[in-house]
C-alpha positions as CSV (number, residue, x, y, z in Angstrom):
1,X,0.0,0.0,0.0
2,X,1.2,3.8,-0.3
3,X,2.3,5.1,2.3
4,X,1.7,8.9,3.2
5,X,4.7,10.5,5.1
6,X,4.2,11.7,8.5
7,X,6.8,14.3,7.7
8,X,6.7,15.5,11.7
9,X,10.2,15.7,12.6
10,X,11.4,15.9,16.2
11,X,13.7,20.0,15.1
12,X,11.4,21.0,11.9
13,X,13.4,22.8,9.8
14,X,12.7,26.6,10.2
15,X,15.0,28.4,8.0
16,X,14.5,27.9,3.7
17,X,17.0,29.3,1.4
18,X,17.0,31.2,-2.5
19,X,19.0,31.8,-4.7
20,X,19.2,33.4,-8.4
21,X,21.1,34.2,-11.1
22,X,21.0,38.1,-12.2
23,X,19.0,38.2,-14.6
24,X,18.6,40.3,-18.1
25,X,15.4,39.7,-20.2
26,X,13.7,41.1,-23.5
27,X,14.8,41.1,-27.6
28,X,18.0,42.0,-28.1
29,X,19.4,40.9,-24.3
30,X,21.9,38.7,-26.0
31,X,23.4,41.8,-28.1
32,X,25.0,42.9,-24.8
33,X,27.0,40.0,-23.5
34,X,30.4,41.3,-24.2
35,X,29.5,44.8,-21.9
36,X,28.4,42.6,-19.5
37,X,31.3,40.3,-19.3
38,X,33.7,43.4,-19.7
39,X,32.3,44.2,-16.2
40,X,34.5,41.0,-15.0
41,X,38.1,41.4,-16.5
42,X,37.2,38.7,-18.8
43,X,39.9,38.5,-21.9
44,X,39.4,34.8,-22.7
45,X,35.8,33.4,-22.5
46,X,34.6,30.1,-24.1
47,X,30.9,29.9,-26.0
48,X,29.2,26.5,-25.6
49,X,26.7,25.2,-27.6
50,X,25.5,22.5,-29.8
51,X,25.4,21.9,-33.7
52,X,21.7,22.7,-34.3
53,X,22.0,26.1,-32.4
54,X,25.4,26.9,-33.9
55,X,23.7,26.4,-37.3
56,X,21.6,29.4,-36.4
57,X,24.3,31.8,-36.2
58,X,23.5,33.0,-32.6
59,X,26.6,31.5,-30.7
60,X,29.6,32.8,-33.1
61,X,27.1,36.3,-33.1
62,X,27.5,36.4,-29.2
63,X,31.1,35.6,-29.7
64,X,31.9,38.3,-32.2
65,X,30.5,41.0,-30.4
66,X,32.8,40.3,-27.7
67,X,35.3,42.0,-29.6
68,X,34.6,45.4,-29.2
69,X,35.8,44.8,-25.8
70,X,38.5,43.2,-25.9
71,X,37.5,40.0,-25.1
72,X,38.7,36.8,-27.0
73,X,35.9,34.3,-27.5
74,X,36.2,31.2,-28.7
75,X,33.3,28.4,-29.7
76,X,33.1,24.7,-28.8
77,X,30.0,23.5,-30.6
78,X,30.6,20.3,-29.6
79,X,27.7,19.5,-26.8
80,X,25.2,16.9,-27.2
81,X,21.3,17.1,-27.0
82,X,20.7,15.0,-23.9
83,X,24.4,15.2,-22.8
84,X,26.3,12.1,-21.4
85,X,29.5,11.3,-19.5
86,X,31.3,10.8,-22.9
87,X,29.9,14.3,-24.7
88,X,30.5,15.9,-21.2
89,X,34.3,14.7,-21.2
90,X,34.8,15.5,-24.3
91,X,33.8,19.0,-23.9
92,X,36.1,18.9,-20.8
93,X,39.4,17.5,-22.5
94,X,38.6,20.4,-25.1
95,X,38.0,23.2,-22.9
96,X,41.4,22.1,-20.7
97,X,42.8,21.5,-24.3
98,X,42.3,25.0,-25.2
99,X,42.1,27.3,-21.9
100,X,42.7,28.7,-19.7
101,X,39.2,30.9,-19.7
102,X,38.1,33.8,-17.7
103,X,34.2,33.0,-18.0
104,X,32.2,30.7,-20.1
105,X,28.9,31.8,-21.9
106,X,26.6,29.0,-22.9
107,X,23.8,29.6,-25.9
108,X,21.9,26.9,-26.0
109,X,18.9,24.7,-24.6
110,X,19.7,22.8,-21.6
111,X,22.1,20.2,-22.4
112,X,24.8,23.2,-23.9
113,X,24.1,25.0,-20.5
114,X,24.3,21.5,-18.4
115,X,27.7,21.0,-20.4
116,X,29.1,24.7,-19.9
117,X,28.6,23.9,-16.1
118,X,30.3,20.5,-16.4
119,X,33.6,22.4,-18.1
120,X,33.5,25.2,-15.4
121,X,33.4,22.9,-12.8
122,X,36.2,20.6,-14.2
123,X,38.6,23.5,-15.7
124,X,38.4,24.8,-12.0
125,X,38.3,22.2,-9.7
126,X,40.5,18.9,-9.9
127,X,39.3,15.5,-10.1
128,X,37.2,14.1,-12.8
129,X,33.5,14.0,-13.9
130,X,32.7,11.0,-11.5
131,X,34.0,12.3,-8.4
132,X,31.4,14.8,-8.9
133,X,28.3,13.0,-10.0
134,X,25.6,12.7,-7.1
135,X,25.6,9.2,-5.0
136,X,25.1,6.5,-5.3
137,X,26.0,6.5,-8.9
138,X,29.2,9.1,-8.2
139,X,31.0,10.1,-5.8
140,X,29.0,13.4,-4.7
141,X,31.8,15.6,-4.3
142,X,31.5,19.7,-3.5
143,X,34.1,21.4,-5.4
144,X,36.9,23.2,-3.4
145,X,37.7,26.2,-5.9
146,X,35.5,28.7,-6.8
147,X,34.0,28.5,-10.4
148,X,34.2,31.4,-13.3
149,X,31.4,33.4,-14.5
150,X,28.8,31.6,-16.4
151,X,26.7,33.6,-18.4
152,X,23.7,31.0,-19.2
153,X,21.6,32.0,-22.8
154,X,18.7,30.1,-23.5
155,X,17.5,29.3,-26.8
156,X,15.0,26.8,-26.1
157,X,11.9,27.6,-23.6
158,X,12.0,24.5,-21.2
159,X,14.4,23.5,-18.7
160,X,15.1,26.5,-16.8
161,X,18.8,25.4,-16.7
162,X,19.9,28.9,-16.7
163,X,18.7,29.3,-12.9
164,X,19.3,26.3,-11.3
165,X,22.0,24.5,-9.9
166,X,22.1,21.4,-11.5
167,X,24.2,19.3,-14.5
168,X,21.9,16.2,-15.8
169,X,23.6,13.4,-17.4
170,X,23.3,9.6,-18.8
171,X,26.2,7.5,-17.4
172,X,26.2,5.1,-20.3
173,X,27.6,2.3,-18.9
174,X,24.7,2.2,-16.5
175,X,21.9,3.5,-18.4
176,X,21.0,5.7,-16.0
177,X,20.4,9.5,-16.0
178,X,21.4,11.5,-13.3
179,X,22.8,14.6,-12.3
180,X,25.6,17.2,-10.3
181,X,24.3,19.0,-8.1
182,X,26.0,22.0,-5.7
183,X,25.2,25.7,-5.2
184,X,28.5,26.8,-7.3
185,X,27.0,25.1,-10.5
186,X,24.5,28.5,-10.8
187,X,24.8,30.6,-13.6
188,X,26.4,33.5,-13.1
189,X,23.8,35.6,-15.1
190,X,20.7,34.6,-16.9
191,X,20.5,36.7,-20.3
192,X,17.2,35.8,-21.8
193,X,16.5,36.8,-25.0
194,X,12.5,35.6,-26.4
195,X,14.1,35.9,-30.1
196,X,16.6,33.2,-30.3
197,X,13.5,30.8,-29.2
198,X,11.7,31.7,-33.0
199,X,13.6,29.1,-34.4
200,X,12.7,26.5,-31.5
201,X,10.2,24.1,-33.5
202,X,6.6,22.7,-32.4
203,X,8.0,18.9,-31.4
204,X,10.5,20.9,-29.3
205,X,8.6,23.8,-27.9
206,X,5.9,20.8,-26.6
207,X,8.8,19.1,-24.7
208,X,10.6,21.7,-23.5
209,X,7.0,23.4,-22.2
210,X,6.4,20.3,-20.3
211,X,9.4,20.6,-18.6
212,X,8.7,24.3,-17.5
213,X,5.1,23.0,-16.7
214,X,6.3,19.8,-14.1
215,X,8.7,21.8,-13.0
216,X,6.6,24.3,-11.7
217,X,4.0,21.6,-10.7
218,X,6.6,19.5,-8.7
219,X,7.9,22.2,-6.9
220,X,4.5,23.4,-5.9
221,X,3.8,20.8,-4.8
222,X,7.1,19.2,-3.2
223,X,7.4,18.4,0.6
224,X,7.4,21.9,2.3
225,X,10.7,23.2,3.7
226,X,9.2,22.6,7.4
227,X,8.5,18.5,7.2
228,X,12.5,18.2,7.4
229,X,14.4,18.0,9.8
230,X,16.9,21.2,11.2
231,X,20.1,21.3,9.1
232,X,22.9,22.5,10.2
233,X,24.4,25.4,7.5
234,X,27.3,22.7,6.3
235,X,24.1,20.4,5.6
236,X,22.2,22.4,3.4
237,X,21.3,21.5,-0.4
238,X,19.7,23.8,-2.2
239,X,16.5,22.1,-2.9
240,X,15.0,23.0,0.6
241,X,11.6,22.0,-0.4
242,X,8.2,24.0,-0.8
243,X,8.7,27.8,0.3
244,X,6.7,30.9,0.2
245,X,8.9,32.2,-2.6
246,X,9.5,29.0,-4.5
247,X,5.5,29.0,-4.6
248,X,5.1,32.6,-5.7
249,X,7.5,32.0,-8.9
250,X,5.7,28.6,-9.3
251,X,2.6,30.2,-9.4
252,X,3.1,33.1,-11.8
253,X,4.8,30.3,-14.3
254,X,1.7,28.1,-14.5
255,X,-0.4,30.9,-15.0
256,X,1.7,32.2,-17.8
257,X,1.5,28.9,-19.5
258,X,-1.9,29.2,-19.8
259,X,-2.2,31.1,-21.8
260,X,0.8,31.2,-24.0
261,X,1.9,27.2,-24.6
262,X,-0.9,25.6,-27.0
263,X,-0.2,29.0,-28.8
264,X,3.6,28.7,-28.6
265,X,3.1,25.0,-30.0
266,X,0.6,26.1,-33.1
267,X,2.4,29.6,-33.8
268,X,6.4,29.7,-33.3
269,X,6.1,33.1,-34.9
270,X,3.7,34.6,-32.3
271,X,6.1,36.9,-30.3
272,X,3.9,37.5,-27.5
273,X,3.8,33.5,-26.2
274,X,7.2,33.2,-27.0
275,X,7.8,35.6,-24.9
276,X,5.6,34.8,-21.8
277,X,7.2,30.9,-22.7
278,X,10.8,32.2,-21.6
279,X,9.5,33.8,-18.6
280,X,7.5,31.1,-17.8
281,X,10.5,29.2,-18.3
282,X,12.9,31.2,-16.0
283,X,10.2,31.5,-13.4
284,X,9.7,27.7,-13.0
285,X,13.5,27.8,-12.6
286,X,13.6,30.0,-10.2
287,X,11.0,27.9,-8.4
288,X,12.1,24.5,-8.7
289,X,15.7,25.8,-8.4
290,X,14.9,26.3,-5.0
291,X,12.6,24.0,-3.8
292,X,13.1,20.8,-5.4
293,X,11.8,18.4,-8.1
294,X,10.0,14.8,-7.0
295,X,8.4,12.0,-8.9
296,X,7.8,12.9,-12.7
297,X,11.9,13.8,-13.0
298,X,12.8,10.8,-11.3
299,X,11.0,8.5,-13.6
300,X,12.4,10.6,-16.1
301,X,15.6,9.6,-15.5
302,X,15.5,6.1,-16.8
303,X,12.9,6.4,-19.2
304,X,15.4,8.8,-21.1
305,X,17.7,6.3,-19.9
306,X,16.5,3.1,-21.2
307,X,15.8,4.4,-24.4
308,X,15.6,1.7,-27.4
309,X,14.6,3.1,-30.7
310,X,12.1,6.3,-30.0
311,X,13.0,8.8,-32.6
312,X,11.0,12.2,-31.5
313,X,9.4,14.6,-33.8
314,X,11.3,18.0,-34.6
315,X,15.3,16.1,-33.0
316,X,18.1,15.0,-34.7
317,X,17.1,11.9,-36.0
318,X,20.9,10.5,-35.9
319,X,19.9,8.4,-32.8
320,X,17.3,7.3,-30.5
321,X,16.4,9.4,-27.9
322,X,13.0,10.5,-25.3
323,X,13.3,14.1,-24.7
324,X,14.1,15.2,-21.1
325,X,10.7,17.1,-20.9
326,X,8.6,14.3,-22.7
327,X,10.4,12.1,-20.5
328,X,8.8,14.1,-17.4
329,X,5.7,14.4,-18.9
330,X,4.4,10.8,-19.5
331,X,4.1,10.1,-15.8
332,X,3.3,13.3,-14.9
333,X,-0.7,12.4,-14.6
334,X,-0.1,9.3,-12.6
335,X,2.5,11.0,-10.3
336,X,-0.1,13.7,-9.6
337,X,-3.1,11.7,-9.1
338,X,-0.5,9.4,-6.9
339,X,0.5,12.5,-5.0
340,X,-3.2,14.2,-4.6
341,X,-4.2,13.1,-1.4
342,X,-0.9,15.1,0.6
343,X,-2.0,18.1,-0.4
344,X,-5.2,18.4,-2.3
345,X,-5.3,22.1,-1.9
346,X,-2.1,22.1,-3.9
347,X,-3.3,20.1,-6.6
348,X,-6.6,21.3,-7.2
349,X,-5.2,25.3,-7.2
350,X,-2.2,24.2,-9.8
351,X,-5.1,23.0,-12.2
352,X,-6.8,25.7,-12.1
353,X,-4.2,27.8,-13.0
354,X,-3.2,25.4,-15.7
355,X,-6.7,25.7,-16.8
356,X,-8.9,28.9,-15.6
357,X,-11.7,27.8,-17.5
358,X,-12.0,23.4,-17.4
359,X,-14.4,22.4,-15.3
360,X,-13.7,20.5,-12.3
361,X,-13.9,17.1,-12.7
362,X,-16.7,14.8,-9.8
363,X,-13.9,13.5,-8.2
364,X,-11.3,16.3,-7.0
365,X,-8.3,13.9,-7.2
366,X,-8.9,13.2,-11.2
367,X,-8.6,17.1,-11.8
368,X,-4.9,17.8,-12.5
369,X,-4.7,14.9,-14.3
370,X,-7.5,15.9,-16.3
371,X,-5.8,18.8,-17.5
372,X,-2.8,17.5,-17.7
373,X,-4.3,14.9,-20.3
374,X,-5.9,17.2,-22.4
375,X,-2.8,19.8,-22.9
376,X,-0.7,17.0,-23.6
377,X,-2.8,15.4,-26.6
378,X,-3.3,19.3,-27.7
379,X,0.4,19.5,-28.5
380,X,0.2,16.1,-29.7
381,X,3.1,14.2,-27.4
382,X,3.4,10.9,-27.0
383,X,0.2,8.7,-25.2
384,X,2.2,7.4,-22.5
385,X,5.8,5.8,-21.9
386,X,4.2,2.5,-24.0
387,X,4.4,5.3,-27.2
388,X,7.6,5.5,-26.9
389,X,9.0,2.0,-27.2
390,X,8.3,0.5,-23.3
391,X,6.3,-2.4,-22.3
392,X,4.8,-3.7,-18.8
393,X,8.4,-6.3,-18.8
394,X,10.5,-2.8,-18.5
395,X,8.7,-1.6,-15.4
396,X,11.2,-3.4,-13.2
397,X,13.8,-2.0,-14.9
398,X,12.3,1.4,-14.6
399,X,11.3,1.1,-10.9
400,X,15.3,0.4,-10.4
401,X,16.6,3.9,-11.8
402,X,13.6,5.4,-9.8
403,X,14.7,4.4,-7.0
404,X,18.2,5.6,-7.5
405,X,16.7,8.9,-7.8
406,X,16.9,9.4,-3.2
407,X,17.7,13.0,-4.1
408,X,14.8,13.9,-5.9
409,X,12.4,11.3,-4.1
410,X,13.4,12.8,-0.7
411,X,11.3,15.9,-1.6
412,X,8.0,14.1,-2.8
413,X,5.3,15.0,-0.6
414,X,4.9,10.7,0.4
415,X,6.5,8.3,0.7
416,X,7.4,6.6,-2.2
417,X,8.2,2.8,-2.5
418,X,9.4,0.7,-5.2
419,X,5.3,-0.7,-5.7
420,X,4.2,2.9,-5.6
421,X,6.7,3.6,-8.9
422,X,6.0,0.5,-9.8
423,X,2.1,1.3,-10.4
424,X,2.8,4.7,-11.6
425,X,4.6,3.4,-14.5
426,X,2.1,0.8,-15.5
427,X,-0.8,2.9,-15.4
428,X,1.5,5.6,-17.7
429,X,1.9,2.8,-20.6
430,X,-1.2,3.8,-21.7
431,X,-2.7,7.7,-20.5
432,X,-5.3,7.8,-22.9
């Protein structure tokens, strides 16, 4: 049976912590990168991005303008959509390769901001990428140096990677997804710029909004800051749970998705929810950032993972992969509905934000799943984790990465055991 967590601790936690990069937002944000990174003494800075977005132009554009200050930048387009331990050394033997840098700038969707905070940490700090990868699957090390400026730039609405402190990874060997963590990680400065999203197309604009969406949701709706127990200040993460700011950032990103993604999806062109997408975006960072992810991204993990032969609409289509938001999303109704009874309150105000005008469903718990359903088969992802390539055999296999997930599963609002994953994942072969 499920177990719902008690969460009264003998010392409850009383003190919740935030953090944020500085942020610059609006057209034409990334034209003034190089003042920006002027203000630092920076003469050698690094650009990291991908293939797709250096096709665009925007990274060596960033990089030129540098220029005019005297800055030499140089760009390593070498980062992979849906990074791994091999992509993310190879960026690293590069960047040592070819340093050392003053600051790194990063234009890209999430994995060419994950891999700019992998080559900060590991141009700064010695060791190597495993000694820094969370237990149980790494070490879990905290660096010892200070990192350089990072100046995260966006060009995909989704991940919130330029707020938060976290590098995701697949470990190949073990087919499992998973993640550094530490405070130092942050970006530097968030320079969000709505027009380098225009070119972001409909497959990946539905992903990467689902990721802003469950990250949001999760955080609303994560174990609240007080059900823990007292840290100490040498013990303290920075996913401190649900907090009163975390909520107000979560809030205001829901409601912006509202009424901007289904647009966003249908019309890349519309400037207004592209727009409202990027600051939903950074505000869902700014929220989860603080106060954790829980069940949807840690069966994300191995379904990304596991992947066999799911080739996504609007990706390279050079090999197999489940986005990181779709990955979130197909379990997202089951986690929620799973999750209901902790905080109903929680749920039932998150899908009316979602949805200002659905009517409530008879039974209260079936609500934000509801809506959750209907937005996903409006921007036409996948039915379920069955749609893209799993079957009730793989569960097991599922349940297992779940599990390694303590991190993320430490802030769910239950308890979660391996038969609670275990029937969240069946019921998501098939959502509708």
């Amino acid at each position: 049976m499920s177990s719902t967590a008690s969460h009264t601790p003998a010392n409850p936690e009383s003190v919740f912590t935030y953090g944020a990069p500085q942020l610059k937002f609006g057209p034409g944000a990334s034209d003034e990168i190089g003042y920006d990174l002027s203000q630092t003494g920076a003469r050698r800075v690094l650009v990291v991005t991908d293939p797709g977005v250096a096709a665009t132009g925007h990274p060596q554009r960033v990089a030129d303008q540098m220029t005019r200050f005297g800055i030499e930048a140089r760009v390593f387009a070498g980062s992979r959509v849906e990074p791994t331990d091999e992509s993310l050394q190879v960026a690293v033997d590069w960047a040592r390769e070819h340093g050392p840098w003053d600051a790194i700038v990063a234009v890209g969707g999430g994995s060419s901001i994950d891999t700019a905070k992998a080559v900060n940490l590991l141009t700064t700090n010695p060791g190597e990428l495993m000694d820094y990868v969370n237990q149980p699957v790494g070490e879990g090390r905290a660096p010892v140096n200070p990192l350089n400026p990072l100046v995260a730039v966006p060009t995909t609405t989704g991940t919130g990677a330029e707020s938060t402190t976290i590098c995701v990874l697949d470990v190949l060997a073990l087919k499992v997804k998973t993640g550094i963590s530490h405070a130092r990680l942050r970006p530097t400065m968030a320079v969000v710029d709505p027009a380098l999203t225009r070119t972001q197309p409909a497959g990946v604009t539905a992903a990467a909004g689902m990721d802003i969406l469950c990250h949001a949701l999760e955080s609303y709706t994560a174990r609240p800051y007080t059900t823990f127990e007292h840290k100490t200040p040498e013990q303290r993460v920075p996913y401190c749970g649900a907090n009163p700011i975390a909520d107000m950032w979560s809030e205001k990103a829901m409601g912006l998705l509202a009424g901007s993604f289904r647009t966003a999806v249908r019309n890349g062109e519309d400037v207004d929810a592209r727009a409202d997408m990027a600051m939903a975006a950074t505000f869902a960072g700014m929220g989860f950032g603080n106060a954790g992810v829980h069940i949807p991204h840690a069966n994300a993990y191995p379904i990304a993972g596991r992947v066999r032969d799911f080739h996504p609409k609007d990706y390279p289509a050079d090999e197999p992969m489940v986005p990181h938001g779709m990955s979130v999303a197909l379990t997202a109704p089951e986690a929620f509905r799973f999750t209901f009874d902790a905080a109903p309150e929680r749920h039932l105000r998150a899908a009316r934000l979602l949805a200002p005008d659905a009517e409530q469903t008879d039974d209260p718990a079936e609500f934000l799943p509801a809506v959750l359903t209907a937005l996903m088969r409006d921007i036409d992802l996948p039915a379920g984790i069955g749609a893209v390539g799993y079957h009730e055999g793989d569960v097991p296999d599922l349940v297992e990465g779940t599990m390694k997930q303590q991190r993320l599963l430490a802030t769910a609002p239950k308890d979660v055991s391996e038969e609670d994953v275990a029937g969240i994942l069946t019921r998501s072969l098939t959502l509708w």
